[in-house]
PDB file of N, CA, C, O and CB in Angstrom:
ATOM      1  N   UNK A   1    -109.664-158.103 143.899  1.00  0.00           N
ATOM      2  CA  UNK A   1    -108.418-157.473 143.534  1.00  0.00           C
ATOM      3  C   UNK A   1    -107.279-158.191 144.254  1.00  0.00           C
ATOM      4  O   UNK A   1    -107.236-158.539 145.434  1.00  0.00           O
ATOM      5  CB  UNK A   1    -108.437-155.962 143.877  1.00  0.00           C
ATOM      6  N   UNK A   2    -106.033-158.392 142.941  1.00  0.00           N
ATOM      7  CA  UNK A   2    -105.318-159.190 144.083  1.00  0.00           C
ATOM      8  C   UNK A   2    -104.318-158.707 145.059  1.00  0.00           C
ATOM      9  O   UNK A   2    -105.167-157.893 145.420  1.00  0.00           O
ATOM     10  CB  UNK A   2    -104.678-160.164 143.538  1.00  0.00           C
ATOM     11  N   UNK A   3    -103.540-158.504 145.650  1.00  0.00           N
ATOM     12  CA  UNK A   3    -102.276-157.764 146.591  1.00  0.00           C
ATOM     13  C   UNK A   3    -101.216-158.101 146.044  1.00  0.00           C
ATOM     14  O   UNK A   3    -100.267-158.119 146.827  1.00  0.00           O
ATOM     15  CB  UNK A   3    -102.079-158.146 148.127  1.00  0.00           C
ATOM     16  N   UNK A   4    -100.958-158.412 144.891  1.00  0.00           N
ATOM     17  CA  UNK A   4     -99.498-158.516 144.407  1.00  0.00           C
ATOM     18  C   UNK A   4     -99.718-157.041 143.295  1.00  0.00           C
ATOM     19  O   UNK A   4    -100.786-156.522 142.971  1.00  0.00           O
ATOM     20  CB  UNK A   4     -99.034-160.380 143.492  1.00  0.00           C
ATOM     21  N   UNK A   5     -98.371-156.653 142.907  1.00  0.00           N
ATOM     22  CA  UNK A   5     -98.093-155.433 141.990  1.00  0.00           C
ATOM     23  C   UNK A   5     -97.995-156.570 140.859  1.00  0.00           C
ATOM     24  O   UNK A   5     -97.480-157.667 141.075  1.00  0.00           O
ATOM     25  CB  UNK A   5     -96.577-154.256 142.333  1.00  0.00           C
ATOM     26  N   UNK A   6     -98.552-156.179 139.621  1.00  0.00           N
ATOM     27  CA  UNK A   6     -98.071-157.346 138.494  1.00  0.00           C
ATOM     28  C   UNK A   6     -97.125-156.558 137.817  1.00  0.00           C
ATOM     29  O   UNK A   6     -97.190-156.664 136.592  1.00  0.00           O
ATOM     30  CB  UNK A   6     -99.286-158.003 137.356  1.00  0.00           C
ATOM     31  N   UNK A   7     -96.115-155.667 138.331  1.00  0.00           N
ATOM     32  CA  UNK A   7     -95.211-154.644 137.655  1.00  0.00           C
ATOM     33  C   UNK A   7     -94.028-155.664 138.319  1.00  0.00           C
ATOM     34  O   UNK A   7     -93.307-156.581 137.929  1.00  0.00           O
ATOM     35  CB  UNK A   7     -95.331-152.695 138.154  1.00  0.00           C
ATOM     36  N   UNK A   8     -94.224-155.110 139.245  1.00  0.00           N
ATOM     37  CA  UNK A   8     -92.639-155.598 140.653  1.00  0.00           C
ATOM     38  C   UNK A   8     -92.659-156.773 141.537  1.00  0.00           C
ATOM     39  O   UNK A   8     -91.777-157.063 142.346  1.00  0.00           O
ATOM     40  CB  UNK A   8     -92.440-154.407 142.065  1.00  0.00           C
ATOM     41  N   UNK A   9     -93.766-157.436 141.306  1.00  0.00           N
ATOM     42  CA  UNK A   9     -93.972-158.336 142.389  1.00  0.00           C
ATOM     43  C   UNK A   9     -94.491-158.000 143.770  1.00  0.00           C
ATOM     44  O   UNK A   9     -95.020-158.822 144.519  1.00  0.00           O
ATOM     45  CB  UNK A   9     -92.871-158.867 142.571  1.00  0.00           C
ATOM     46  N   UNK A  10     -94.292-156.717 144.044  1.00  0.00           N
ATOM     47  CA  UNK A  10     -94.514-156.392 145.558  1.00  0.00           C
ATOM     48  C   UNK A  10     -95.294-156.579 145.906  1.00  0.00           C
ATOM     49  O   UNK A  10     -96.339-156.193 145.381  1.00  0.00           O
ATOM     50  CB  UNK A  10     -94.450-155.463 146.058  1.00  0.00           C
ATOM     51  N   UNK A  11     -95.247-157.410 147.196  1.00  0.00           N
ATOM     52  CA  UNK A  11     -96.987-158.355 148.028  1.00  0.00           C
ATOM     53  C   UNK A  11     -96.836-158.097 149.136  1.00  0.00           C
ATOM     54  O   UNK A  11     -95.823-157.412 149.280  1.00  0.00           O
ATOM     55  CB  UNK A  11     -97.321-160.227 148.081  1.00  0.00           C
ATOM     56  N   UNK A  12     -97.636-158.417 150.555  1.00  0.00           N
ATOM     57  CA  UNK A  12     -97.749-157.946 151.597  1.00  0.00           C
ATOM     58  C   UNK A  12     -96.406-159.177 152.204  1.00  0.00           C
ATOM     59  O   UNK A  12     -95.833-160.175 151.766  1.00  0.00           O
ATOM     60  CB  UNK A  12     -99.454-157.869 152.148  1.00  0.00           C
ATOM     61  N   UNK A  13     -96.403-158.369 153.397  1.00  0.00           N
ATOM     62  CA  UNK A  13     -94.878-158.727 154.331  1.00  0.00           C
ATOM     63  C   UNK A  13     -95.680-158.352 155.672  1.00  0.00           C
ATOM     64  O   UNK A  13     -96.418-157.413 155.972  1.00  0.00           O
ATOM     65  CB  UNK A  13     -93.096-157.504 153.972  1.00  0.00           C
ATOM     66  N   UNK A  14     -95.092-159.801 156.534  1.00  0.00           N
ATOM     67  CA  UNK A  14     -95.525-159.314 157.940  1.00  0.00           C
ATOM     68  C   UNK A  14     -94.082-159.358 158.747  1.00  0.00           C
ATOM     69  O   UNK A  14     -92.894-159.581 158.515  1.00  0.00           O
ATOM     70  CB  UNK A  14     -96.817-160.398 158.699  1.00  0.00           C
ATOM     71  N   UNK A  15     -94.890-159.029 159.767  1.00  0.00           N
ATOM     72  CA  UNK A  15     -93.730-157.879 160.717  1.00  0.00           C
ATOM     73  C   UNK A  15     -94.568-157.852 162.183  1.00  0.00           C
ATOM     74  O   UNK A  15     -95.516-158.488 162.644  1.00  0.00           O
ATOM     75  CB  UNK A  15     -93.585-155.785 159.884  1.00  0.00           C
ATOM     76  N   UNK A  16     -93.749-156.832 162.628  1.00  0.00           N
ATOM     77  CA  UNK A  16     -94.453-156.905 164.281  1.00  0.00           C
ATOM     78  C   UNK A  16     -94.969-155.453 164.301  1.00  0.00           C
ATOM     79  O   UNK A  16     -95.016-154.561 163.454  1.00  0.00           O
ATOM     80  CB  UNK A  16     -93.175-157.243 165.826  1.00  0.00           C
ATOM     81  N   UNK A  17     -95.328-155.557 165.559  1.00  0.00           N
ATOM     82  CA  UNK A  17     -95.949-153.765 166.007  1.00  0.00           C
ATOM     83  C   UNK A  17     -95.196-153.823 167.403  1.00  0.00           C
ATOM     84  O   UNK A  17     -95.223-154.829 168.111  1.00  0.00           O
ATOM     85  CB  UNK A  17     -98.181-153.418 166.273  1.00  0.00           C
ATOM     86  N   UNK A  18     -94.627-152.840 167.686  1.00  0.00           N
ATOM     87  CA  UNK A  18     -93.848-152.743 169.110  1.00  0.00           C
ATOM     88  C   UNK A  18     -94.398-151.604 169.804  1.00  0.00           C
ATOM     89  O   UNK A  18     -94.201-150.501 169.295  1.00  0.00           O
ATOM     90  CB  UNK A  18     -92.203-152.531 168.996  1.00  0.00           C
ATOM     91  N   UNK A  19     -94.973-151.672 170.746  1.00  0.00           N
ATOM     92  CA  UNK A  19     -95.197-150.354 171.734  1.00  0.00           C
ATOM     93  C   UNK A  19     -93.721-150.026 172.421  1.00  0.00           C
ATOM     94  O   UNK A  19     -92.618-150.546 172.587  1.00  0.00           O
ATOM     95  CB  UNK A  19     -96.461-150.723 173.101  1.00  0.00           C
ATOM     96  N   UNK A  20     -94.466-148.791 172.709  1.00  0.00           N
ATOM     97  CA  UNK A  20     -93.936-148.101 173.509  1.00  0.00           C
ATOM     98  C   UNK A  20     -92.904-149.429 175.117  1.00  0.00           C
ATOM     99  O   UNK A  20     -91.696-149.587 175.295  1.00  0.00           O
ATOM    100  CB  UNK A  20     -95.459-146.976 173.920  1.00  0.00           C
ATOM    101  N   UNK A  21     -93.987-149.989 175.814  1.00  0.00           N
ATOM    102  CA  UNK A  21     -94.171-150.981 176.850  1.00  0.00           C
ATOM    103  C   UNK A  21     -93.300-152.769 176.087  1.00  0.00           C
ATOM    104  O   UNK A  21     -93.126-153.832 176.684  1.00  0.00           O
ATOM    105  CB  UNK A  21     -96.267-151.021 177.155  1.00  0.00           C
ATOM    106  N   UNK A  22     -92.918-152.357 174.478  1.00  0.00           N
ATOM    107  CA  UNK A  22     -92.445-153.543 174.366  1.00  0.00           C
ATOM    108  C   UNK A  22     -93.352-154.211 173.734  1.00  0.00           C
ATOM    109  O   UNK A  22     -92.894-154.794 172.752  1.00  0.00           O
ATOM    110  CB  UNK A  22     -92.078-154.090 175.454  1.00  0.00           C
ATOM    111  N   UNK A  23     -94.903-154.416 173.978  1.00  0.00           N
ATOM    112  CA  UNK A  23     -95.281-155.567 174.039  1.00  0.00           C
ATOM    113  C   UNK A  23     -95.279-155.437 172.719  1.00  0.00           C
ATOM    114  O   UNK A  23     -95.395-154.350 172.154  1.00  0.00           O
ATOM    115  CB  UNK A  23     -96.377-156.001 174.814  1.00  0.00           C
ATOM    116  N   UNK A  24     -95.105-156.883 171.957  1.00  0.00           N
ATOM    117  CA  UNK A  24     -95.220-157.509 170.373  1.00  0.00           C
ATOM    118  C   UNK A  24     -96.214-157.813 169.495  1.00  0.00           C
ATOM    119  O   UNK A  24     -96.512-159.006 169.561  1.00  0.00           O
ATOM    120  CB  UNK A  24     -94.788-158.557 170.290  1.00  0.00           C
ATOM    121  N   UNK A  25     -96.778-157.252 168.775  1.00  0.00           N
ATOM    122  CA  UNK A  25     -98.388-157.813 168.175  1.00  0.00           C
ATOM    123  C   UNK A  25     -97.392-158.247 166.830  1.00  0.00           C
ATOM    124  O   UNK A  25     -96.266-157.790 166.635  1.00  0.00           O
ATOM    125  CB  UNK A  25    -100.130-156.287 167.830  1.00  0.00           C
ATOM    126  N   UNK A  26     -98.171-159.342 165.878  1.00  0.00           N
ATOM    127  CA  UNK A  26     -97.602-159.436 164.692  1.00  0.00           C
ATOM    128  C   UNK A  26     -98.851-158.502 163.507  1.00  0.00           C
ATOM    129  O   UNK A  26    -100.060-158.327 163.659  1.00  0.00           O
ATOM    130  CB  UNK A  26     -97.314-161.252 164.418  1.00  0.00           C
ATOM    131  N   UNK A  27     -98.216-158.199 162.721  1.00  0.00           N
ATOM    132  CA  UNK A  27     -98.969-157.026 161.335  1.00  0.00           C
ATOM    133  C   UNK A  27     -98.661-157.226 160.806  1.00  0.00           C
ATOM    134  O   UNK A  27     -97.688-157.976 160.870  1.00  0.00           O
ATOM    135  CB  UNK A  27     -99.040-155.771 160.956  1.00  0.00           C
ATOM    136  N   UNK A  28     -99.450-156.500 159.023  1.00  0.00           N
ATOM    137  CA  UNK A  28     -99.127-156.605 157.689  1.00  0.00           C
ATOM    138  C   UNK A  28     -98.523-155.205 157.324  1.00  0.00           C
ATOM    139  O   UNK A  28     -98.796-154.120 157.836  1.00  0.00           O
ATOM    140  CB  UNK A  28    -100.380-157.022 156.828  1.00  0.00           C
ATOM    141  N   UNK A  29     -97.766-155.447 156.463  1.00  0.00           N
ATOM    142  CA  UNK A  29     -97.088-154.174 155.754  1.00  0.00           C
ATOM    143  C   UNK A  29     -98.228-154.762 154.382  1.00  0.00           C
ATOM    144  O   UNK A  29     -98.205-155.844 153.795  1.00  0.00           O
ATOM    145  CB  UNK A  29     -94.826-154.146 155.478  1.00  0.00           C
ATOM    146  N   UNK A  30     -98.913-153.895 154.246  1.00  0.00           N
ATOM    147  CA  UNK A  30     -99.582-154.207 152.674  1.00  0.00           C
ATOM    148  C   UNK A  30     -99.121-153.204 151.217  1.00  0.00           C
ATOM    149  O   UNK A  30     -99.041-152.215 151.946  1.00  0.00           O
ATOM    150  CB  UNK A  30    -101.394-153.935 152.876  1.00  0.00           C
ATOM    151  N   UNK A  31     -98.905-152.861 150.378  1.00  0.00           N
ATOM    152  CA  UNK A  31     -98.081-152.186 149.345  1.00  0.00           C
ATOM    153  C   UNK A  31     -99.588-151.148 149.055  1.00  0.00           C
ATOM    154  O   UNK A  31    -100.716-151.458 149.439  1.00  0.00           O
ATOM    155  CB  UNK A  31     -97.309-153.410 147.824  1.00  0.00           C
ATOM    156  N   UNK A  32     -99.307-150.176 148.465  1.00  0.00           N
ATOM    157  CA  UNK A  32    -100.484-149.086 148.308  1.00  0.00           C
ATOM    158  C   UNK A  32    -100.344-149.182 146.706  1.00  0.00           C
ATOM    159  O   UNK A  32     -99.521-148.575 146.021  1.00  0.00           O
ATOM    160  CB  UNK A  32    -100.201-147.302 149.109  1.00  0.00           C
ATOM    161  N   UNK A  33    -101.773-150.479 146.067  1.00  0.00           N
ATOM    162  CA  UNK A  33    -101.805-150.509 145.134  1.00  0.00           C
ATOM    163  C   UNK A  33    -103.173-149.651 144.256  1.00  0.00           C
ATOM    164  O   UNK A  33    -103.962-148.928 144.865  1.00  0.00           O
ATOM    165  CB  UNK A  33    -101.564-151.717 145.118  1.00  0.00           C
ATOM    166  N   UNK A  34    -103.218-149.786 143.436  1.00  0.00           N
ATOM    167  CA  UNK A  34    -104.563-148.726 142.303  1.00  0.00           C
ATOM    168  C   UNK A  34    -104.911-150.020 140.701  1.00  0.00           C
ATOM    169  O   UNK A  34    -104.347-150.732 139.870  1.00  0.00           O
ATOM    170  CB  UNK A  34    -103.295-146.401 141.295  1.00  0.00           C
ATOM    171  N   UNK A  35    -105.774-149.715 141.016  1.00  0.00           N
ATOM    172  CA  UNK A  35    -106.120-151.139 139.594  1.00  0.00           C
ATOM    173  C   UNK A  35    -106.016-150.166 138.186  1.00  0.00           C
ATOM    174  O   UNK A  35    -106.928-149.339 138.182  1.00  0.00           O
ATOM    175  CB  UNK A  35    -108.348-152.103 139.657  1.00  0.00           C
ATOM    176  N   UNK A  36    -105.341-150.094 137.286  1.00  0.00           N
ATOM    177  CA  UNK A  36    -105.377-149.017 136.317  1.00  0.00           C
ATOM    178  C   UNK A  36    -105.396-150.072 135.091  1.00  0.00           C
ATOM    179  O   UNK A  36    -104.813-151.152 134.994  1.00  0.00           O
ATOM    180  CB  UNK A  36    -104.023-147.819 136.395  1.00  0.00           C
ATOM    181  N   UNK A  37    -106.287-149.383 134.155  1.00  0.00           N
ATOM    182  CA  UNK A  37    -106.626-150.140 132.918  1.00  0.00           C
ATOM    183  C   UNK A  37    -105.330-149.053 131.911  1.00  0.00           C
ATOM    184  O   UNK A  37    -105.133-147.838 131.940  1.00  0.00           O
ATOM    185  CB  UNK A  37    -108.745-150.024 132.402  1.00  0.00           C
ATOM    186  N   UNK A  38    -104.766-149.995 131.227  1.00  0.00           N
ATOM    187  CA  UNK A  38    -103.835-150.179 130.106  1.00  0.00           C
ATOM    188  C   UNK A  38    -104.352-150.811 128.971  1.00  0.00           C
ATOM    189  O   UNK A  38    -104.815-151.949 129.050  1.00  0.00           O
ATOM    190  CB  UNK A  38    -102.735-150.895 130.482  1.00  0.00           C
ATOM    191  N   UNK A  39    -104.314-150.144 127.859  1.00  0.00           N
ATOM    192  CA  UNK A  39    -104.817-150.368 126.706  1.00  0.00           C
ATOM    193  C   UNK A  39    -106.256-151.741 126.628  1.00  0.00           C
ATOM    194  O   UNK A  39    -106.422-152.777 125.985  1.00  0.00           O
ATOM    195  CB  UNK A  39    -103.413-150.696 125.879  1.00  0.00           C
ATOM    196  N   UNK A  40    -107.083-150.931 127.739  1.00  0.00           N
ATOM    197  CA  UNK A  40    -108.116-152.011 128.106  1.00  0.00           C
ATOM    198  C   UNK A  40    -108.630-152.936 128.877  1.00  0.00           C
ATOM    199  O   UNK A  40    -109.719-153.401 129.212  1.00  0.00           O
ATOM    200  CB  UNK A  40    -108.139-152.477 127.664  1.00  0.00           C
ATOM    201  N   UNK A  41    -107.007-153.113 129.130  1.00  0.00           N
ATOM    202  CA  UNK A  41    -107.147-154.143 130.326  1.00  0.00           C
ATOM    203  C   UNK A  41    -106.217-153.833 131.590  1.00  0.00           C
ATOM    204  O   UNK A  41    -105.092-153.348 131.703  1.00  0.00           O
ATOM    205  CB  UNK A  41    -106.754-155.647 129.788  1.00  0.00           C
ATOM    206  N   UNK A  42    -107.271-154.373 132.590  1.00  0.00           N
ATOM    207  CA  UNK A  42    -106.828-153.578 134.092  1.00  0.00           C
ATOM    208  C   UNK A  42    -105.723-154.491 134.578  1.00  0.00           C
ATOM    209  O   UNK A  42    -105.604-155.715 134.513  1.00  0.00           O
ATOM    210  CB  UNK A  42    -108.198-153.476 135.430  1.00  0.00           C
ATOM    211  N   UNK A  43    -105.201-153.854 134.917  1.00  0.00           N
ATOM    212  CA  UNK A  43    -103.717-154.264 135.959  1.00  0.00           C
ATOM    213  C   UNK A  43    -103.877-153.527 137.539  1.00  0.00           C
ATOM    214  O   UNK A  43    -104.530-152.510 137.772  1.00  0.00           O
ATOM    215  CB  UNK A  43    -101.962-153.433 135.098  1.00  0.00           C
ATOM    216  N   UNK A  44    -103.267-154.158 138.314  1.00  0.00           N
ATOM    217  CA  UNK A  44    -102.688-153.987 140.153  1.00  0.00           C
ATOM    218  C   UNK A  44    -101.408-153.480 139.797  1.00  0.00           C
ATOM    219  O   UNK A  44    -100.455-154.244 139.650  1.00  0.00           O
ATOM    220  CB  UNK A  44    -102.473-155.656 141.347  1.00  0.00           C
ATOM    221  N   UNK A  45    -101.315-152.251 139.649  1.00  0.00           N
ATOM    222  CA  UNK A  45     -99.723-151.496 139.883  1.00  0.00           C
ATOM    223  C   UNK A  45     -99.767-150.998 141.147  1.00  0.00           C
ATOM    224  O   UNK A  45    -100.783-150.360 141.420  1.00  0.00           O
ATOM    225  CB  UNK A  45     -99.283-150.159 138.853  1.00  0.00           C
ATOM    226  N   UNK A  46     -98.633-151.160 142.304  1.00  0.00           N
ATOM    227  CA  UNK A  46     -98.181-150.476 143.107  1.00  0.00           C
ATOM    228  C   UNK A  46     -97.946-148.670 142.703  1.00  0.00           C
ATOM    229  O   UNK A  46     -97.939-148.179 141.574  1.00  0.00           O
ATOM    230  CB  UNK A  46     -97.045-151.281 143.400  1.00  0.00           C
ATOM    231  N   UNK A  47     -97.775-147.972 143.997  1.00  0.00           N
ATOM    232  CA  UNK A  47     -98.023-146.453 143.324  1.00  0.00           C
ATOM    233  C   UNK A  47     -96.567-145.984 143.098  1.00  0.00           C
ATOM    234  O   UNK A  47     -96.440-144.814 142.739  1.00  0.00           O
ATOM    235  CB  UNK A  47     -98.936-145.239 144.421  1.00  0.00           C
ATOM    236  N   UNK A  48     -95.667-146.584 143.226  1.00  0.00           N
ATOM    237  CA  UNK A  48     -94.440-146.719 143.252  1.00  0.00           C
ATOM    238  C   UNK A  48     -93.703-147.432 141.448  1.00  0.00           C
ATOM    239  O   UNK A  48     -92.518-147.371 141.121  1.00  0.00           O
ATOM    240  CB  UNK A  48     -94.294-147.710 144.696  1.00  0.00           C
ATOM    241  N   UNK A  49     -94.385-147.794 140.941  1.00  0.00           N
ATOM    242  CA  UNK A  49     -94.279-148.246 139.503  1.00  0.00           C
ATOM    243  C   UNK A  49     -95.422-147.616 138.823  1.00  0.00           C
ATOM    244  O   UNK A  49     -95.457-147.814 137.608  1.00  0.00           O
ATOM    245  CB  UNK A  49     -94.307-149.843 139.316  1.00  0.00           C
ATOM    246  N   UNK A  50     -96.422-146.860 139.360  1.00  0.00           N
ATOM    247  CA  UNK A  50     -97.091-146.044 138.192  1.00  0.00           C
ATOM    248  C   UNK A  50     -96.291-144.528 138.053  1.00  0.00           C
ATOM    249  O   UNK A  50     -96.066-143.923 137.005  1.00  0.00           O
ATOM    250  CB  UNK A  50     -98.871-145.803 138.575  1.00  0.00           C
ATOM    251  N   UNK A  51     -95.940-144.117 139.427  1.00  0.00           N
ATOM    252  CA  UNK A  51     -95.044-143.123 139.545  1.00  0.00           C
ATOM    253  C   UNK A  51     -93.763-143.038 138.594  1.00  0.00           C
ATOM    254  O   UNK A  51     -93.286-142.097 137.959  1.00  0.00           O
ATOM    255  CB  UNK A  51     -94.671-143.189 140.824  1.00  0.00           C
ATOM    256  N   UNK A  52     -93.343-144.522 138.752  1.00  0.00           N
ATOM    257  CA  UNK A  52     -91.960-144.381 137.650  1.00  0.00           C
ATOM    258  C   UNK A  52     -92.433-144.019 135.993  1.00  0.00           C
ATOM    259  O   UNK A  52     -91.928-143.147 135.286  1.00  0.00           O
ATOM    260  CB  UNK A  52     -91.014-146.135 137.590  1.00  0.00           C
ATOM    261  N   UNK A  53     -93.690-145.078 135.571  1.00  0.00           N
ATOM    262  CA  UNK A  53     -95.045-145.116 134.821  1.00  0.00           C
ATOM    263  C   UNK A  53     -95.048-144.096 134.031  1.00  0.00           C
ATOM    264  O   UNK A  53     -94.655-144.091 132.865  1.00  0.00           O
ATOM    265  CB  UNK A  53     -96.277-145.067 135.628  1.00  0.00           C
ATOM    266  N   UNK A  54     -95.720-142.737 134.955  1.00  0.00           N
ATOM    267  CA  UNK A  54     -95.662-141.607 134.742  1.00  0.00           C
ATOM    268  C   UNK A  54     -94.525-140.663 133.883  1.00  0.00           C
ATOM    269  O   UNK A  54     -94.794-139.831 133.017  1.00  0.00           O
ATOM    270  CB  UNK A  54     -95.795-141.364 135.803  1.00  0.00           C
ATOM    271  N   UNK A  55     -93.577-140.932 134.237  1.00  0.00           N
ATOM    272  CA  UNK A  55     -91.588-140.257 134.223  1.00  0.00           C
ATOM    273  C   UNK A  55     -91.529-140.351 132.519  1.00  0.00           C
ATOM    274  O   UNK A  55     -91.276-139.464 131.705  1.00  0.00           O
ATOM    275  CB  UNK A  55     -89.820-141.796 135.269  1.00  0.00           C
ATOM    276  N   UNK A  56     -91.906-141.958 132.290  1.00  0.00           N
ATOM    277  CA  UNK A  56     -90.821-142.696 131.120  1.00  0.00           C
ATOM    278  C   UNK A  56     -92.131-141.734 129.866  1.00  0.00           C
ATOM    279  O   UNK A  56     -91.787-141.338 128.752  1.00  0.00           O
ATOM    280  CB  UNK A  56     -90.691-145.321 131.088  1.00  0.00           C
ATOM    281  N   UNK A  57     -93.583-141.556 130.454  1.00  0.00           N
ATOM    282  CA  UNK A  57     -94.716-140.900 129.339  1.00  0.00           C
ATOM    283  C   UNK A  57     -93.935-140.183 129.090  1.00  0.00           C
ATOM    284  O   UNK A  57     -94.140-139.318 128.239  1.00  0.00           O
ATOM    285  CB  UNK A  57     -96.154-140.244 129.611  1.00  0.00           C
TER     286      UNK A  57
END
């Protein structure tokens, strides 16, 4: 499955993690995607464009 939304583009983004103490780790922001089949064939929508998805039914 891949990590891009094939709706919006949205793919993972890194970033840091900061404690409390400062110290810096680097991390992923990853997008909260769902593989949903459309007239057969499956797509990677973010839950954020099936939500809109949902509205326009």
């Amino acid at each position: 499955m891949s990590k891009v939304c094939d709706i919006c583009g949205k793919s993972p983004v890194s970033g840091n993690s900061i404690s409390h103490a400062h110290n810096v780790n680097l991390r992923k922001f990853k997008p909260n995607l769902r593989s949903v089949k459309e007239n057969g064939v499956s797509k990677t929508i973010c839950m954020k464009c099936l939500k809109t998805a949902s509205k326009v039914r």
